[in-house]
C-alpha positions as CSV (number, residue, x, y, z in Angstrom):
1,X,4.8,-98.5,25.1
2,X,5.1,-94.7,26.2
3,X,2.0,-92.7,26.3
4,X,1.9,-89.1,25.7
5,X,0.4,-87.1,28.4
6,X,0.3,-83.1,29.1
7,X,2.7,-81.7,31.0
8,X,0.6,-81.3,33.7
9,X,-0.6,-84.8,34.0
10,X,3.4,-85.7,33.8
11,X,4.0,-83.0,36.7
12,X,1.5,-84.5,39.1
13,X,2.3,-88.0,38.3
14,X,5.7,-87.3,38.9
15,X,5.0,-85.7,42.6
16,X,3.1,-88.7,43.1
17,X,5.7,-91.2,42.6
18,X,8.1,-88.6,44.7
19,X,6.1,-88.3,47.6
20,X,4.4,-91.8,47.7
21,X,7.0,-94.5,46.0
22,X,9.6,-95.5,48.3
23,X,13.1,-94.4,47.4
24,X,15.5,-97.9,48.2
25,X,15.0,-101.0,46.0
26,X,14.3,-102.8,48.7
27,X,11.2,-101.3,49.7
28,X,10.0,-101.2,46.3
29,X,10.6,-104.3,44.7
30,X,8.7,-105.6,48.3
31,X,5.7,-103.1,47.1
32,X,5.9,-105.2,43.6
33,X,5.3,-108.4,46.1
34,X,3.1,-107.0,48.5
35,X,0.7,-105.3,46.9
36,X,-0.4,-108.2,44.3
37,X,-0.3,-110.3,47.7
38,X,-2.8,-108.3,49.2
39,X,-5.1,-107.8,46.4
40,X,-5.2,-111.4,45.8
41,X,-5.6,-112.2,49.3
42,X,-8.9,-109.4,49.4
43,X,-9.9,-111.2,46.6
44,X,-9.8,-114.9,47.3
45,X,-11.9,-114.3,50.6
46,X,-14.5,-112.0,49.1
47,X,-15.0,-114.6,46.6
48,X,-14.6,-117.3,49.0
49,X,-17.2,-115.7,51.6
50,X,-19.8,-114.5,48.8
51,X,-19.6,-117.7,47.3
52,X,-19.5,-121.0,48.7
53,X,-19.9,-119.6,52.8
54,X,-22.8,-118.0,51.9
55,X,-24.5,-120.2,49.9
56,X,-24.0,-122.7,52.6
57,X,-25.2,-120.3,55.1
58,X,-28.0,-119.6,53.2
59,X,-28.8,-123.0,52.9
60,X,-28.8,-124.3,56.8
61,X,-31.0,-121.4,57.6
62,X,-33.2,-122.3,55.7
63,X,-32.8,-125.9,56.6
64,X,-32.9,-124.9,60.4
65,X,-36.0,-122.8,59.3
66,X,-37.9,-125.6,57.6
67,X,-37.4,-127.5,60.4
68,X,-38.9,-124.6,63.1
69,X,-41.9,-124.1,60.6
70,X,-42.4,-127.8,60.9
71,X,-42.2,-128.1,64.7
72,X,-44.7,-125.1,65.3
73,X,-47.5,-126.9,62.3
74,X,-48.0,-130.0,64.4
75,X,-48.0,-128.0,67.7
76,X,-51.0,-126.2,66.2
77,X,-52.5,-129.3,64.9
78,X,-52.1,-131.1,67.7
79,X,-51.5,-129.0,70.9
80,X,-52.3,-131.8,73.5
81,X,-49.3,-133.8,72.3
82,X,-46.7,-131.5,73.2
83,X,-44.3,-133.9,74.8
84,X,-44.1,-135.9,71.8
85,X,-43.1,-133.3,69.7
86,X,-40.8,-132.0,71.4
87,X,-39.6,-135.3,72.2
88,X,-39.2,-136.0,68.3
89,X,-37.9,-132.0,67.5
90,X,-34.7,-133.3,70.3
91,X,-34.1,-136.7,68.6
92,X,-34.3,-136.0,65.1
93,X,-33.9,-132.1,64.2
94,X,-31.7,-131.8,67.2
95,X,-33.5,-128.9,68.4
96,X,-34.8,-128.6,72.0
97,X,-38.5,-127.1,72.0
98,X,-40.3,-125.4,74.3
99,X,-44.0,-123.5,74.5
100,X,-45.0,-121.3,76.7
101,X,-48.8,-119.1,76.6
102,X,-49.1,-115.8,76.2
103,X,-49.2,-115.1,80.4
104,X,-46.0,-116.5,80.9
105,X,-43.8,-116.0,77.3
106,X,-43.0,-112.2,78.4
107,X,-40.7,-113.5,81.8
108,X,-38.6,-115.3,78.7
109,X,-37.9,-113.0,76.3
110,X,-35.3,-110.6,78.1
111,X,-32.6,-112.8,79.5
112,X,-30.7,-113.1,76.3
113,X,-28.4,-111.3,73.9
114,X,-28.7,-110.8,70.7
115,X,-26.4,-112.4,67.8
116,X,-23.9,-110.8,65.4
117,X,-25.3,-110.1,62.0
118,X,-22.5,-112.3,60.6
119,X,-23.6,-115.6,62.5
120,X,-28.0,-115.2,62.5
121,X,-28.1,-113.0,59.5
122,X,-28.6,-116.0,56.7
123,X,-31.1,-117.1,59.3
124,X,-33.1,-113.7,59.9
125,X,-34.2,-113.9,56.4
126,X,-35.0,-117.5,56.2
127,X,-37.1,-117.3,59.1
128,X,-38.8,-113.9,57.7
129,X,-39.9,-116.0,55.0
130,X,-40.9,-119.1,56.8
131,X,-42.7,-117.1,59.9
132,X,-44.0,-113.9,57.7
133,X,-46.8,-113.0,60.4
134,X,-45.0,-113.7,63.5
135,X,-42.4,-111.8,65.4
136,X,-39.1,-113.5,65.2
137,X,-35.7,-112.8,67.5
138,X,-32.6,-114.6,67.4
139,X,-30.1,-115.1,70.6
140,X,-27.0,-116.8,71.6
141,X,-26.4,-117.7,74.7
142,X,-23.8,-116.6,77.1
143,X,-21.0,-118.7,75.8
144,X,-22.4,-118.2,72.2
145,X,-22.2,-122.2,71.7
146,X,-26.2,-122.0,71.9
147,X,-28.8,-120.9,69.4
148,X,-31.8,-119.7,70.8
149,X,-34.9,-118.6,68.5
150,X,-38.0,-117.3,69.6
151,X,-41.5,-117.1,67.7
152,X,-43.9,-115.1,68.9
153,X,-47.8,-115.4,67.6
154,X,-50.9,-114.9,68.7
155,X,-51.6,-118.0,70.6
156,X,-48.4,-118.2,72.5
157,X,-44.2,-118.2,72.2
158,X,-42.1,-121.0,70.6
159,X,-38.5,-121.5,72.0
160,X,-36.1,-123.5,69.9
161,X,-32.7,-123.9,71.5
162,X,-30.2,-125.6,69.2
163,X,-26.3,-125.6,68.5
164,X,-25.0,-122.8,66.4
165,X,-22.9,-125.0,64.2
166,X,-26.4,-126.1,62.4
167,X,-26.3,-122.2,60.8
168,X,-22.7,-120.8,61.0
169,X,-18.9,-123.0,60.1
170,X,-15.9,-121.7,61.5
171,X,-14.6,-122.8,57.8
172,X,-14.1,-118.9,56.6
173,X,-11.7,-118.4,59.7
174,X,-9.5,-121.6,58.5
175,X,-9.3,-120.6,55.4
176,X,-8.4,-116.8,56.4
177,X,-6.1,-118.7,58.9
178,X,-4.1,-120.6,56.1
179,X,-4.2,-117.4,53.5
180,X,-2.5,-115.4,55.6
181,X,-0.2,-118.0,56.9
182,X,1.0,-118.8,53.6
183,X,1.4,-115.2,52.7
184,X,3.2,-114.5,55.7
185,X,5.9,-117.7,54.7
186,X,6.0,-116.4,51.1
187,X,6.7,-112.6,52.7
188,X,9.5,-113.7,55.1
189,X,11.0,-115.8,52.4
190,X,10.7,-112.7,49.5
191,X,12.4,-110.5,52.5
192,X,15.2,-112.5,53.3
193,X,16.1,-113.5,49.5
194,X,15.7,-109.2,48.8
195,X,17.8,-108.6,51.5
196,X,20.7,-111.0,50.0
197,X,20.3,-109.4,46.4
198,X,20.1,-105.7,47.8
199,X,22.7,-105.8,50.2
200,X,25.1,-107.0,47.3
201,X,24.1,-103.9,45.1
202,X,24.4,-101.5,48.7
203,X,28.0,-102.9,49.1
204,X,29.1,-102.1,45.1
205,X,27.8,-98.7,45.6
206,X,29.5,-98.6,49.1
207,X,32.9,-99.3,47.0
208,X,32.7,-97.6,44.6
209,X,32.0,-94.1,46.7
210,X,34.8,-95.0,49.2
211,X,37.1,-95.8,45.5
212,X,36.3,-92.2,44.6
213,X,37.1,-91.3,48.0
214,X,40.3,-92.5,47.6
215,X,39.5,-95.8,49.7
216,X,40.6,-99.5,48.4
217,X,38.0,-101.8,49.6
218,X,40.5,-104.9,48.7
219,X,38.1,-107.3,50.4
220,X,35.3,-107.1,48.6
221,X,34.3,-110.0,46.6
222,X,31.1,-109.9,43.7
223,X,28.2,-111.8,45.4
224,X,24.6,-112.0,44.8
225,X,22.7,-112.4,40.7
226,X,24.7,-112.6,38.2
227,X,24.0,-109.2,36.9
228,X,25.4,-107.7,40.5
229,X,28.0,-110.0,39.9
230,X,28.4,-108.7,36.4
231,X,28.7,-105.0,37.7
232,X,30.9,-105.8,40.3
233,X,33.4,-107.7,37.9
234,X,33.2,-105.0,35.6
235,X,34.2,-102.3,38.5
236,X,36.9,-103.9,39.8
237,X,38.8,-104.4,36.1
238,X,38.3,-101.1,35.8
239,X,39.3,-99.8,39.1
240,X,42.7,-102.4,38.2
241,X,42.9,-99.9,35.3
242,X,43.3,-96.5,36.9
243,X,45.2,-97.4,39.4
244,X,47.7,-99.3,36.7
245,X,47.6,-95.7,34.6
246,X,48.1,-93.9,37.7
247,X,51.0,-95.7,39.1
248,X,52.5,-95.6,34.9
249,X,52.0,-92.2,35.3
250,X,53.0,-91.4,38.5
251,X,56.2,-93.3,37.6
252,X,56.7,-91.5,34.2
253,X,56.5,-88.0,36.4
254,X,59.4,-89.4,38.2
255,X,61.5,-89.9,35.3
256,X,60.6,-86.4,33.9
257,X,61.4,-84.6,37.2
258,X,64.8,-86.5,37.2
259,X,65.5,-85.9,33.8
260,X,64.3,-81.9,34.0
261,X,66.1,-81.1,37.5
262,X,69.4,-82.4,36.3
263,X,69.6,-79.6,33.7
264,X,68.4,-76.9,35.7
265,X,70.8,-77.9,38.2
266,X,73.5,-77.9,35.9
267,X,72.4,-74.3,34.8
268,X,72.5,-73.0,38.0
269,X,76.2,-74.0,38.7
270,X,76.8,-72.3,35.3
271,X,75.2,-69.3,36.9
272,X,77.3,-69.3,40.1
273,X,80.5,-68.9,38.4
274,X,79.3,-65.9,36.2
275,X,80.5,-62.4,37.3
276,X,78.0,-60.6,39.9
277,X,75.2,-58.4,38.1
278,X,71.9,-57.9,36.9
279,X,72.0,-60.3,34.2
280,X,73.1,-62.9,36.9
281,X,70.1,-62.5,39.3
282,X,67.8,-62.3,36.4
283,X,68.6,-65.4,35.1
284,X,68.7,-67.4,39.3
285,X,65.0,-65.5,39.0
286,X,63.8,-67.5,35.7
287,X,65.9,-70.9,37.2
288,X,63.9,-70.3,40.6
289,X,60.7,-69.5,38.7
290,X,61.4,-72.6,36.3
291,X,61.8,-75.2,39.7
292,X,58.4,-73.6,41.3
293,X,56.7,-74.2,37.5
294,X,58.3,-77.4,37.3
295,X,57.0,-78.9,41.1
296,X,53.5,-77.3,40.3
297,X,52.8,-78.9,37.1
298,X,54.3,-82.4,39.3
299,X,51.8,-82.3,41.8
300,X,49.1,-81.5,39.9
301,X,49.6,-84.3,37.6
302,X,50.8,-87.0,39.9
303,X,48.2,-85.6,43.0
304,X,48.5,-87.7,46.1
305,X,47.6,-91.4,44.6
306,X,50.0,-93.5,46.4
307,X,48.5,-92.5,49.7
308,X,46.6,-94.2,52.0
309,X,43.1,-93.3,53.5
310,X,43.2,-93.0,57.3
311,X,40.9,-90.8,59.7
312,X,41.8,-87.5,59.8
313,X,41.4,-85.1,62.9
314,X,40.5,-82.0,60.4
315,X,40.9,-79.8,63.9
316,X,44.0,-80.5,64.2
317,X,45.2,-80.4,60.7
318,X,43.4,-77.1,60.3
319,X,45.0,-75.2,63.3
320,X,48.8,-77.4,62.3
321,X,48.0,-75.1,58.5
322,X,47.3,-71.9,60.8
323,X,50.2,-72.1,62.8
324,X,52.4,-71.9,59.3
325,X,51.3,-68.2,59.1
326,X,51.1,-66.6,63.2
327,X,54.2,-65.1,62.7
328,X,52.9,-62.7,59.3
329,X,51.1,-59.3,60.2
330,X,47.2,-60.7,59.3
331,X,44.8,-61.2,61.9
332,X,43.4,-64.6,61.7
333,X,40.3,-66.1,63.9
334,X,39.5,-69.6,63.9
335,X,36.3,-71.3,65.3
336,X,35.7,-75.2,65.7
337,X,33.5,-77.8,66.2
338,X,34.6,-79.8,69.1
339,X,31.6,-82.4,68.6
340,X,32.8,-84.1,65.2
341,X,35.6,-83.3,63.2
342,X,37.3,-86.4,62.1
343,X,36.6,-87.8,58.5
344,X,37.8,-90.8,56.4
345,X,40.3,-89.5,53.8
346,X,44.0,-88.8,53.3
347,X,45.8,-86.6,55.3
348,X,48.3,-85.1,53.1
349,X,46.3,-84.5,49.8
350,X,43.7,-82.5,52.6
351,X,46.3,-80.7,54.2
352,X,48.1,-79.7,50.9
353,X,44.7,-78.2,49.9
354,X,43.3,-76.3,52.9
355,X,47.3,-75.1,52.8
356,X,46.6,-73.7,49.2
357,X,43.5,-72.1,50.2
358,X,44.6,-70.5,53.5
359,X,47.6,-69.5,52.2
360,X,45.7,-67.4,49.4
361,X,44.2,-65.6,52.0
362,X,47.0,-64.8,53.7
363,X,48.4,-63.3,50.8
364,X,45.6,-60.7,49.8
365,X,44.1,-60.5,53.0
366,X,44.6,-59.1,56.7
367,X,41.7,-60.5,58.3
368,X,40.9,-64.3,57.9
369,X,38.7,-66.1,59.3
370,X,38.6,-69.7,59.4
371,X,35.5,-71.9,60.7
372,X,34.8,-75.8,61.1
373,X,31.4,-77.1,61.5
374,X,29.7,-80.4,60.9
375,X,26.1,-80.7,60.3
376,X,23.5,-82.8,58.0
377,X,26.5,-85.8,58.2
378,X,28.7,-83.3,56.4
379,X,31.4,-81.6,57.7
380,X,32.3,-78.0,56.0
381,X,35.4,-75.7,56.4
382,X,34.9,-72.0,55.8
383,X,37.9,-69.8,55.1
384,X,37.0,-66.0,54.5
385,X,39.4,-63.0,54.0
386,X,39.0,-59.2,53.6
387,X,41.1,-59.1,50.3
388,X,40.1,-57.8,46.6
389,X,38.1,-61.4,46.5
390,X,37.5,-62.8,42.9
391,X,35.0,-61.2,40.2
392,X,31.4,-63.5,40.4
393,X,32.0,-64.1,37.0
394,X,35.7,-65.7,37.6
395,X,34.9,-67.9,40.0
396,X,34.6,-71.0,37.9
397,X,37.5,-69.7,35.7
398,X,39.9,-69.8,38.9
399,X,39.3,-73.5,39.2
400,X,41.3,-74.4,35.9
401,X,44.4,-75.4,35.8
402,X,47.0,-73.3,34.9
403,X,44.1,-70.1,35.1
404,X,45.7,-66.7,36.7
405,X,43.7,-63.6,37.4
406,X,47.3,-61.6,36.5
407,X,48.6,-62.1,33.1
408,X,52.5,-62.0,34.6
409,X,53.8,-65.2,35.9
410,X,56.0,-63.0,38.6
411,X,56.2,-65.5,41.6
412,X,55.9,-62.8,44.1
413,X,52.0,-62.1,43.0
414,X,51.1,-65.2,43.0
415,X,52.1,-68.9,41.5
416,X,51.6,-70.8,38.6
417,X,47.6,-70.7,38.7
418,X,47.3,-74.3,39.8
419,X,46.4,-73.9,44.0
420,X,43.0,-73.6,43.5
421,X,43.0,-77.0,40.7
422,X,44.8,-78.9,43.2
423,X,42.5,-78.1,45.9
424,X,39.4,-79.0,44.1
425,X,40.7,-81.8,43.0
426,X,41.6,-83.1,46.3
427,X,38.5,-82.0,47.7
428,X,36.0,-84.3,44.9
429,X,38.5,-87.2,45.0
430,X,37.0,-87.2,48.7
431,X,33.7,-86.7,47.3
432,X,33.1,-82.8,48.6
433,X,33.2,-79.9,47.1
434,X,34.5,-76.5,47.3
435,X,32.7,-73.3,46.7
436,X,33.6,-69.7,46.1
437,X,31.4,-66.9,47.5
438,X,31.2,-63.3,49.0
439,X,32.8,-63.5,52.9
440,X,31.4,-60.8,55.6
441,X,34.6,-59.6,55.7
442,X,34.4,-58.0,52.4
443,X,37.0,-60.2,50.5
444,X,36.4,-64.0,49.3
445,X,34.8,-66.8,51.2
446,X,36.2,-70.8,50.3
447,X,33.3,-72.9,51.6
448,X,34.5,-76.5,51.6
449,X,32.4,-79.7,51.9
450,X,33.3,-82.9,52.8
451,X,30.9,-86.3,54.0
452,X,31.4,-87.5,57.3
């Protein structure tokens, strides 16, 4: 069942849930628990204590007042036998009575505390309604074991000292005591049986970033309900699957590379033995031309599958790309972060595409700059250059395969229009990303992305 609110009621109830619902399963499916818990728990003990603990506090006040009113009747009726009543109040109310006149009840009446509402309130209103016309105060003694009540009237003051278990039971702690026990042994068991079934979802997400990383977890096993088990099945058949088609393919490439290089080889020794001329170094051109085609369109199918993922110190692979080019006529400056700079991934594939990118700078600029920094658990390569750049509306174009800026295919302005493919290909199959932008320097800025 969906209801169908205004967009503004959607909006705000969508904040809500961003800004108070927590984010990880955990902590919600324990909100799920907990909350119920709680409620129920408020609950129980308001029905508990407005129920039967008050009732039965209501109903020994009264008791304990009945009893009072009683005591103070036959001490007006028959004031000379004092002793005997109190005598009898001791034995069979098990309250201890004592009288005093109007010249000496004022040295009693400020030595004591008073009681908390929630112990002598039941009893404050049964004795309002047993002793309307006198005044009435209600102590507890200093170790609060002790309940003293005073009546004050006109011929003198009544003290009745009795135990505070006649008015108040410790019952409601108990039963607070055993609620929250129980809630607590039903919360530590829903935590530790949510940490079992979340953990086994955390570790399938785990594997499957580090499998588009280009990481093979082979020691994971499926663990936890039977749907996470299900999930976990399901992603390693088909993680079995790529890798088979990539390994057929990769193998197939072989083949073709074989079967394509042996003619061009062949070609070229038909060229060698033709007389010198134009028509000769055209035709070495297209061969040369045809081998540089022929290894682009090879790695940018086959990529860098069969190798392993290892850390990478992307310092020293940056400045190992660098020192390819000192010798050319560009200026090149190159900043680094000497706090973190090694990531998970594979060496090659990352070094084959920073080569791509640095190398376009080097060949339509004479200023590059090259920075590595790490921040935010990321860690970002920048590579800027004060060459032509790239149109703002090209720069997603460059990214296809096969895509040149320059209709000619001449080698000597540029390749086959696959260095910029194979670099962001490499760069998402470690889960980053690579972005084309506006450098300083007036030319084109590479920012890459990678997680640490």
């Amino acid at each position: 069942m969906h209801l169908n609110l205004s967009p503004k009621v959607e909006e705000k109830l969508r904040y809500l849930r961003l800004k108070f619902l927590p984010r990880t399963l955990f902590f919600r499916t324990m909100l799920l628990i907990f909350v119920p818990l709680i409620v129920v728990q408020i609950v129980s003990v308001v029905m508990f204590f407005d129920g039967s603990w008050s009732r039965m506090g209501r109903r020994l006040s009264e008791s304990l007042a009945s009893d009072m009113l009683f005591v103070t009747k036959l001490a007006e009726t028959a004031p000379d036998k004092m002793d005997e009543i109190q005598k009898m109040s001791s034995e069979i109310f098990d309250i201890e009575t004592e009288y005093y006149d109007n010249d000496e009840k004022y040295q009693v009446m400020n030595k004591l505390h008073r009681g908390s509402p929630l112990v002598v309130g039941y009893l404050e209103n049964s004795l309002k309604t047993a002793f309307p016309e006198d005044k009435r105060e209600i102590y507890l003694s200093k170790n609060d074991d002790k309940l003293i009540v005073l009546i004050d009237n006109k011929d003198g003051l009544f003290k009745f000292v009795t135990s505070k278990k006649k008015i108040f039971s410790s019952s409601i702690f108990m039963f607070v005591i055993w609620m929250a026990g129980t809630s607590l042994l039903l919360f530590i068991v829903a935590v530790l049986f949510l940490r079992i079934q979340v953990r086994s979802i955390a570790e399938l997400a785990q594997v499957a970033e580090d499998f588009g990383k280009g990481i093979d977890n082979k020691s994971f096993k499926p663990y936890g309900s039977s749907e996470v088990r299900r999930a976990a099945i399901a992603f390693i058949k088909m993680k079995e699957r790529i890798q088979r088609q990539i390994s057929e393919r990769t193998q197939m490439l072989a083949g073709v590379s074989h079967d394509l290089r042996t003619p061009l080889t062949r070609m070229k020794l038909q060229t060698s033995m033709m007389p010198d001329g134009q028509d000769k170094k055209d035709f070495l051109s297209d061969i040369d031309e045809m081998e540089k085609m022929l290894d682009g369109y090879l790695s940018f199918v086959s990529g860098e599958g069969g190798e392993k993922s290892s850390f990478v110190d992307m310092n020293e692979l940056i400045l190992s790309v660098i020192n390819k080019f000192r010798n050319t006529k560009a200026l090149i400056r190159y900043s680094t972060n000497d706090e973190v700079s090694a990531i998970q991934g594979r060496e090659q594939a990352l070094k084959r595409a920073l080569s791509n990118i640095i190398s376009n700078a080097f060949r339509y600029g004479k200023t590059i700059a090259v920075k590595l920094e790490s921040y935010d658990k990321n860690l970002s390569v920048s590579v800027e250059d004060d060459g032509p750049g790239i149109p703002a509306d090209k720069r997603e174009d460059v990214f296809k395969a096969f895509y040149r800026l320059e209709n000619s295919r001449n080698k000597e302005t540029g390749g086959v229009g696959l260095g910029l493919s194979i670099a962001k290909d490499i760069i998402s199959s470690h889960g980053g990303t690579i972005e084309l932008g506006d450098s300083e320097l007036g030319g084109l800025k590479v920012l890459i992305t990678i997680p640490l």
